[in-house]
FIDO-202537 format. One line per 8 residues: number of its first residue (from 1); for each residue x, y negated, z of N, C-alpha, C. Coordinates in pm, whole numbers, padded with zeros to 5 digits, always signed. Each point is the difference from the previous one (the first is absolute). Layout:
<recs>
NUM) X:Y:Z:X:Y:Z:X:Y:Z | ... $
</recs>
This chain:
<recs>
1) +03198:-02419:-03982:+00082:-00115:+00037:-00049:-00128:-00068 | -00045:+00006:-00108:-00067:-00135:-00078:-00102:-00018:+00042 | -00106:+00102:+00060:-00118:-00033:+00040:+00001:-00101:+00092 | +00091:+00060:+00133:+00068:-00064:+00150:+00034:-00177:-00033 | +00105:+00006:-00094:+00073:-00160:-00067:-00143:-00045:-00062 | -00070:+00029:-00076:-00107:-00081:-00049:-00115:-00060:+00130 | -00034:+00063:+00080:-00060:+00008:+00117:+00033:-00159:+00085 | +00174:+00034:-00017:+00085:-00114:+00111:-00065:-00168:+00000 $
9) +00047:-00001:-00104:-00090:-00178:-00025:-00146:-00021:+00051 | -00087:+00092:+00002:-00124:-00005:+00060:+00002:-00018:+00133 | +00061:+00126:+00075:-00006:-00004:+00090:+00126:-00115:+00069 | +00055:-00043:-00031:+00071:-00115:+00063:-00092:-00155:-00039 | -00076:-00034:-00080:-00086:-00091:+00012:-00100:-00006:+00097 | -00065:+00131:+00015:-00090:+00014:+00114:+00069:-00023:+00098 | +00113:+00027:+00053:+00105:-00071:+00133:-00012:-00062:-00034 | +00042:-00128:-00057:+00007:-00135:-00049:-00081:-00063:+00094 $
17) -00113:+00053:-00078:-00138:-00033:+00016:-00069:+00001:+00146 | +00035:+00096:+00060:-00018:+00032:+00115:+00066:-00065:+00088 | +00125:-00043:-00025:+00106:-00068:+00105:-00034:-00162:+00006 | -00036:-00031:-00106:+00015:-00149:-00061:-00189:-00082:+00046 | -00092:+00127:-00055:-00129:-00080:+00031:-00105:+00061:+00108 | +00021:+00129:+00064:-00042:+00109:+00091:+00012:-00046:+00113 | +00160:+00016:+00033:+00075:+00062:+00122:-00062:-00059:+00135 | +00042:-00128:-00033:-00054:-00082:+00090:-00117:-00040:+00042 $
25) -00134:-00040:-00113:-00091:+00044:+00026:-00095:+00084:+00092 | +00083:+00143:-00048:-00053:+00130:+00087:+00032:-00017:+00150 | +00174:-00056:+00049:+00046:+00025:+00061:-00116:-00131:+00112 | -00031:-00077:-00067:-00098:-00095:+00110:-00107:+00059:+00003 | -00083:+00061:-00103:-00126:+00086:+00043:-00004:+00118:+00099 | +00147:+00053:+00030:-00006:+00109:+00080:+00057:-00030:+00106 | +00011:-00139:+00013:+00026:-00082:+00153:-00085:-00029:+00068 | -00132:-00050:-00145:-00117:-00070:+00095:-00072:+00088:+00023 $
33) -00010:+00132:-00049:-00076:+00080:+00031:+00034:+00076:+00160 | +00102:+00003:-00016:+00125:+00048:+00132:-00074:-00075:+00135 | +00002:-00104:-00011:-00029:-00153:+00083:-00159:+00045:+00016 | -00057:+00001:-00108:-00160:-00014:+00048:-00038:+00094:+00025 | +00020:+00124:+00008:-00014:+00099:+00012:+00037:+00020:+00166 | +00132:-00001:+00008:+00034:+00021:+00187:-00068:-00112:+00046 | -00081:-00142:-00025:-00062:-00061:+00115:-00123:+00027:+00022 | -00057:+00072:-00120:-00135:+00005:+00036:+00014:+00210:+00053 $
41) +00072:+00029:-00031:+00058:+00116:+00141:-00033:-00076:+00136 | +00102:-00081:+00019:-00006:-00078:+00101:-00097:-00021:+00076 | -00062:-00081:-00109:-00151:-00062:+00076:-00113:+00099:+00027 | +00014:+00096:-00057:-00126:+00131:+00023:+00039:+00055:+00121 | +00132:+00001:+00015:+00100:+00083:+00151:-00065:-00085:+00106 | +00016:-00150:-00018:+00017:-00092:+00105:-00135:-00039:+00019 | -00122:-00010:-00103:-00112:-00105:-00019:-00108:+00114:-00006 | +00015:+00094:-00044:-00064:+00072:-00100:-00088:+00123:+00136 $
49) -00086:+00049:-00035:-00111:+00048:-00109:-00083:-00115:+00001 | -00032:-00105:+00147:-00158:-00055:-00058:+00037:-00142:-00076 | -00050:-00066:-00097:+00008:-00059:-00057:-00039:-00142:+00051 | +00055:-00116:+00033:+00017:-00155:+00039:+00085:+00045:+00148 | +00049:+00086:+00052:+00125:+00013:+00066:+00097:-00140:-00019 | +00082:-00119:+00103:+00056:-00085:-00029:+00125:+00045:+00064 | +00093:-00066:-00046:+00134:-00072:+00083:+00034:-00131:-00025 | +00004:-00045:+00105:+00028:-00166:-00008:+00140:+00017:+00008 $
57) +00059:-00093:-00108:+00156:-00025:-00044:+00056:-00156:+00085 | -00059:-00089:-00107:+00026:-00138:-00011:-00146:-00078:+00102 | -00030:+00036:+00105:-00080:-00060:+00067:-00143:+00028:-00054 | -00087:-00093:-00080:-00110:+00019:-00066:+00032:-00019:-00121 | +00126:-00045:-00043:+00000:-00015:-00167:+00019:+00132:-00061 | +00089:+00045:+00074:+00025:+00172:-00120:+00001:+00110:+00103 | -00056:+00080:-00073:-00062:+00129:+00147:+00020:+00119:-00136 | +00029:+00113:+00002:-00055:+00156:-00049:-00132:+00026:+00048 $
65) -00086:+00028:-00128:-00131:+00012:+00049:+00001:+00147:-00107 | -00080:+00080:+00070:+00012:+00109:-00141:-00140:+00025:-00039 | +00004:-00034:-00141:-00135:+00028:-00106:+00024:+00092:-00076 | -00169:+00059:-00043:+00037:+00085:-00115:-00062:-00072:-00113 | +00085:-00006:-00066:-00046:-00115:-00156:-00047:+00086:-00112 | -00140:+00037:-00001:-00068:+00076:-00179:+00007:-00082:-00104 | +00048:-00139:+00036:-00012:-00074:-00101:+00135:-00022:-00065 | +00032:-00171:-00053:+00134:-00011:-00091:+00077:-00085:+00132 $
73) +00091:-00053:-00007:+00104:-00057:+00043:-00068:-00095:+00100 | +00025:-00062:+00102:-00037:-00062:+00094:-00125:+00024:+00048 | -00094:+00114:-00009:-00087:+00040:+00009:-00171:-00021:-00044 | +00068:-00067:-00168:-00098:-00027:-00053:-00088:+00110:-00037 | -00161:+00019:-00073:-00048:+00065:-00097:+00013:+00147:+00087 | -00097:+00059:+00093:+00015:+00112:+00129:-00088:+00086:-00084 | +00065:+00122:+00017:-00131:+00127:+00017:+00011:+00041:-00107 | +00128:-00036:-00128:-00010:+00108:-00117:+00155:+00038:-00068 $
81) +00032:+00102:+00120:+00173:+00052:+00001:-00005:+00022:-00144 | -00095:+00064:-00032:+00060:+00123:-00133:+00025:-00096:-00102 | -00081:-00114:-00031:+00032:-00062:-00132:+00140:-00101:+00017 | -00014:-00046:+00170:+00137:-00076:-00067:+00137:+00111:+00032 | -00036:+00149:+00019:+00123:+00061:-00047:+00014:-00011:-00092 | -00096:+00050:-00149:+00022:-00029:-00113:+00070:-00136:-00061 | -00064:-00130:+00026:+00040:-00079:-00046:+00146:-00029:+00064 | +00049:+00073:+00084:+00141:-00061:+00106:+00065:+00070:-00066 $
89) -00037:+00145:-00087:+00113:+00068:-00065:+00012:-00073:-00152 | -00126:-00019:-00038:+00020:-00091:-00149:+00042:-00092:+00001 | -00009:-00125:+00144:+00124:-00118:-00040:+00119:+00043:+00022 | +00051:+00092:+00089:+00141:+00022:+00030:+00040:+00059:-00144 | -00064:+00090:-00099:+00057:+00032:-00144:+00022:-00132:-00098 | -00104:-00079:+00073:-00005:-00104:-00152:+00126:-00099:+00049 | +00013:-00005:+00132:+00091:-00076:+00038:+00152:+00056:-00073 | +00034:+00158:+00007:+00109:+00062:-00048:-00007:-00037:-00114 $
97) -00098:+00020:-00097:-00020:-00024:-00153:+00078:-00144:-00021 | -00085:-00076:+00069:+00013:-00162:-00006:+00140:-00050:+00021 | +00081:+00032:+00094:+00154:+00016:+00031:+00064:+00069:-00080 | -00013:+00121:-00061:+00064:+00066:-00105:+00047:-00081:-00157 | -00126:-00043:+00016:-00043:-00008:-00173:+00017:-00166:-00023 | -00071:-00079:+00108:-00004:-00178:-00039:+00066:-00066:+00042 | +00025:+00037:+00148:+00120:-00027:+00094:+00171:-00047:+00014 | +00066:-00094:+00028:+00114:+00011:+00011:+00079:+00105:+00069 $
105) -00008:+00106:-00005:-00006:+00084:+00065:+00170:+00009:+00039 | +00041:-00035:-00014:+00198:+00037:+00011:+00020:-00154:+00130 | -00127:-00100:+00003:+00046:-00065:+00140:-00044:+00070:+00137 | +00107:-00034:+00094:-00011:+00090:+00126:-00125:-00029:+00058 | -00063:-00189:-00045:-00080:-00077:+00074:-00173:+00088:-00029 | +00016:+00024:-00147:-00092:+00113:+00004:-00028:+00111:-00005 | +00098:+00089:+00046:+00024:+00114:+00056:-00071:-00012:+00153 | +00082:-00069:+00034:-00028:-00051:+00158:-00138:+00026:+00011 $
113) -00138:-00116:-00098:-00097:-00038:+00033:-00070:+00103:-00031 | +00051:+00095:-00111:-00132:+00123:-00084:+00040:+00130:+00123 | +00120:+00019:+00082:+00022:+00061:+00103:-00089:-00041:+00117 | -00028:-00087:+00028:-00073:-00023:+00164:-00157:+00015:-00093 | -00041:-00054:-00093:-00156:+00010:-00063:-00016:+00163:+00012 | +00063:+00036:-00067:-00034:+00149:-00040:+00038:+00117:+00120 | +00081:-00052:+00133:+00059:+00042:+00120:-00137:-00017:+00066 | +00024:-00103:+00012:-00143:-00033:+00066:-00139:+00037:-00051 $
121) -00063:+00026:-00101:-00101:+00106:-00060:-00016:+00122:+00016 | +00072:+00066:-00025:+00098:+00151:+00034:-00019:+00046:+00150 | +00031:-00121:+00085:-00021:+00072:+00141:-00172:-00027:+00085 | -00025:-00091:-00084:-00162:-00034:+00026:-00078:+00134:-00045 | +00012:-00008:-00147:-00054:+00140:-00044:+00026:+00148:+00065 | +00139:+00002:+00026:+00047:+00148:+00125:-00128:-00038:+00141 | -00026:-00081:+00086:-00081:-00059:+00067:-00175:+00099:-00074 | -00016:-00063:-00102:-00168:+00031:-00037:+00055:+00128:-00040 $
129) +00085:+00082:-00007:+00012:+00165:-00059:-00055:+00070:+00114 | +00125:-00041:+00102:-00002:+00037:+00115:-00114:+00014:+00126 | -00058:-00129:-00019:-00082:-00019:+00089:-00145:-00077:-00031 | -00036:-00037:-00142:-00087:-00053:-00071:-00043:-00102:+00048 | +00097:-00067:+00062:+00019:-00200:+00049:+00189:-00028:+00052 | -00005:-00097:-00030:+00119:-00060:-00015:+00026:-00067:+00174 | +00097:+00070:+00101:+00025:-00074:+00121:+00084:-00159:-00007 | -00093:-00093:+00032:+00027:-00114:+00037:+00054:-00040:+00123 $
137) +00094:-00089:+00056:+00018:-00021:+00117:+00044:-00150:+00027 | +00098:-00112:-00065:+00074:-00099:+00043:-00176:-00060:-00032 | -00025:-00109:+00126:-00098:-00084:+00015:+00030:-00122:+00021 | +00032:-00094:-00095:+00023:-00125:+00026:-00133:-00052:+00031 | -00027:-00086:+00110:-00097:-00073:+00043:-00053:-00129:-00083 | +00089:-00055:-00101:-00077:-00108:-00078:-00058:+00084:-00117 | +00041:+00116:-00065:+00045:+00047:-00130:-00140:+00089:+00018 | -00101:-00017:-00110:-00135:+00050:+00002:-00012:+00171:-00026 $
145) +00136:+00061:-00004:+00007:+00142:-00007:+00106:+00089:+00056 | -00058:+00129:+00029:+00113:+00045:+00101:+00102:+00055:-00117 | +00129:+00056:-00021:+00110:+00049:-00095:+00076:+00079:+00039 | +00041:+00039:-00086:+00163:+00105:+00057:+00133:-00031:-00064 | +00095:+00072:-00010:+00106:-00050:-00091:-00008:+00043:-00130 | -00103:+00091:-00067:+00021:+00016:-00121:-00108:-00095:-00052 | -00086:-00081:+00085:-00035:-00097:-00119:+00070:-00123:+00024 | +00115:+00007:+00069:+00112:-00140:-00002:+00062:-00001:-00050 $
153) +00035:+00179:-00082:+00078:-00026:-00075:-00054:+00002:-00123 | -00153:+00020:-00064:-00085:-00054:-00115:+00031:-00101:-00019 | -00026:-00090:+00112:-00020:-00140:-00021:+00149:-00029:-00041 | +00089:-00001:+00122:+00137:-00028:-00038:+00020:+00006:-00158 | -00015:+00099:-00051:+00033:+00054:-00124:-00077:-00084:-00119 | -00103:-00027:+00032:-00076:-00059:-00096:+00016:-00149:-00023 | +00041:-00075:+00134:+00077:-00138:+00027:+00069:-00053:-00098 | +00168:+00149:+00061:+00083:-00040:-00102:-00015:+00030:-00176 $
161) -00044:+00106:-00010:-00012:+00001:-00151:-00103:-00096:-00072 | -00117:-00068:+00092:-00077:-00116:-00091:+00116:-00106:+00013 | +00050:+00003:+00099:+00141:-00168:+00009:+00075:+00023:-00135 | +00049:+00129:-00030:+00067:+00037:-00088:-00043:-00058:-00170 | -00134:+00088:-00005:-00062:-00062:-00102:-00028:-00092:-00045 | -00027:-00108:+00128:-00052:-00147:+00006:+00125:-00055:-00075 | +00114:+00030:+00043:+00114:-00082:-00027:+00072:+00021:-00149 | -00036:+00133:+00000:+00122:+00084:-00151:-00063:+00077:-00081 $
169) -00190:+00010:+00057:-00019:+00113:-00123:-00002:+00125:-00006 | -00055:+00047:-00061:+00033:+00185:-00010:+00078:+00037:-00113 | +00068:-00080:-00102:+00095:+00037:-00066:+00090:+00065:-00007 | +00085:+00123:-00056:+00086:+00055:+00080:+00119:-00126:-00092 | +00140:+00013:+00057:+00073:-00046:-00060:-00004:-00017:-00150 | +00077:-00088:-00080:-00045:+00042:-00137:+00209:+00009:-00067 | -00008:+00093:-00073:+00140:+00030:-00022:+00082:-00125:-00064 | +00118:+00011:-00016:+00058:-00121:-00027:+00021:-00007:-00123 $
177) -00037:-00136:-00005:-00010:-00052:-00152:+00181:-00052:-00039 | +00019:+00066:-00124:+00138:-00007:-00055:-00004:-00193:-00005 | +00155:-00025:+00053:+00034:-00147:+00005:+00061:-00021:-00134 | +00047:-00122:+00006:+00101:-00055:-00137:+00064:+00062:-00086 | +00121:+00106:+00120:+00116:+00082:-00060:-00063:+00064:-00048 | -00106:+00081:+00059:-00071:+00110:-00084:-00049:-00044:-00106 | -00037:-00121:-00005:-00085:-00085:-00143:+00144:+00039:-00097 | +00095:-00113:+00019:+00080:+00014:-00100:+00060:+00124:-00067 $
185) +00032:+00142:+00157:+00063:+00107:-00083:-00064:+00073:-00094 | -00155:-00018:+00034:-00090:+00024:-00095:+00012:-00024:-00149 | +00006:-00131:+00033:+00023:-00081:-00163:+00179:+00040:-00082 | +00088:+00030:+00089:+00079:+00057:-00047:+00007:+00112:-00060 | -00067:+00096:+00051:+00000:+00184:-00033:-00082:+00008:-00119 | -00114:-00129:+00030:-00094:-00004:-00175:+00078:-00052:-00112 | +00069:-00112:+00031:+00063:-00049:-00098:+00117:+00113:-00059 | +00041:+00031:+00101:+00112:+00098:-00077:-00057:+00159:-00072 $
193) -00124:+00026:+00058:-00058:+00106:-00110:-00059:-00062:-00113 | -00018:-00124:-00030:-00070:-00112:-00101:+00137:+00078:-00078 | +00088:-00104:+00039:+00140:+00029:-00110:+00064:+00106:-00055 | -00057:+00093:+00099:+00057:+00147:-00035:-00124:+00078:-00110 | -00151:-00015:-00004:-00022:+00033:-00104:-00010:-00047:-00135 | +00063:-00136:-00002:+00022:-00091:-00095:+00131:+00045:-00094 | +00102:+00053:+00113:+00101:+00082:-00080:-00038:+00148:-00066 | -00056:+00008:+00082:-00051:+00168:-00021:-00101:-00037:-00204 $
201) -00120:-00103:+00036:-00005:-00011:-00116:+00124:-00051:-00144 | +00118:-00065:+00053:+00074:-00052:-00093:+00026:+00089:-00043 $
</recs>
């Protein structure tokens, strides 16, 4: 029974913990993955097997075109899946690290942003597991690369958390500094142990 009660406090911080800097987080990474995942279903159903397959949407400005991307995000850097799996799993850790540890991590605003970065990594990388290139499809006609939604939601993600930084920093909160009252009750509780070992010596 003491083992169980000693246990309790641990394990109710890890809730804490989980409820307060996790929850939400996760709960957007396993949205965007949700999302990018059924369109590029989609587009393999609808576009798919041969590769530059179109659908014209918006006239000539926005069409579904389906690519297979070996490279990084908008279809830069072609023809070497395996290393940027590696490196897509090492920023998505350093990104967790980086949010964990330096991060304001208890605002929703960057929850929000380390959720779509790391949502969006996560389902790129499922992409090169799966199929050792990443399916591309939304083709904007000015925009020099074809994309999908998990690198909109990179970008998205990376937007808001540099806006974030730009403005406030990576500081986490800093605890509150005792005001006046606290000054003075201070000086009271000293003064009156002052006097009390002053009697104690009399």
């Amino acid at each position: 029974m003491t083992h169980c009660a000693s246990n309790a406090p641990g394990e109710s911080d890890v809730r804490e913990e989980f409820r307060q800097r996790w929850a939400f987080p996760i709960a957007v990474v396993v949205v965007v993955i949700i999302l990018d995942q059924l369109t590029k279903a989609w587009i393999l159903r609808t576009l798919g097997p041969i590769p530059g397959t179109s659908r014209p949407l918006l006239g000539s400005w926005l069409s579904f075109t389906y690519v297979q991307n070996t490279g990084v995000a908008f279809g830069l850097f072609q023809n070497i899946p395996g290393f940027f799996t590696i490196t897509s799993i090492i920023i998505s850790v350093g990104a967790l690290l980086f949010y964990r540890f330096q991060l304001p991590n208890s605002q929703p605003w960057i929850q929000a942003s380390i959720g779509l970065i790391v949502g969006g990594a996560v389902g790129n990388i499922i992409d090169r597991v799966r199929y050792r290139y990443v399916v591309d499809f939304v083709h904007v006609r000015w925009f020099p690369g074809i994309f999908n939604l998990a690198d909109s939601a990179i970008t998205i993600g990376v937007i808001m958390l540099a806006g974030y930084l730009l403005l406030f920093g990576e500081s986490r909160p800093s605890p509150a500094q005792p005001g006046p009252g606290d000054d003075a009750l201070l000086g009271e509780l000293l003064s009156g142990e002052q006097w009390q070992q002053r009697g104690d010596r009399s």
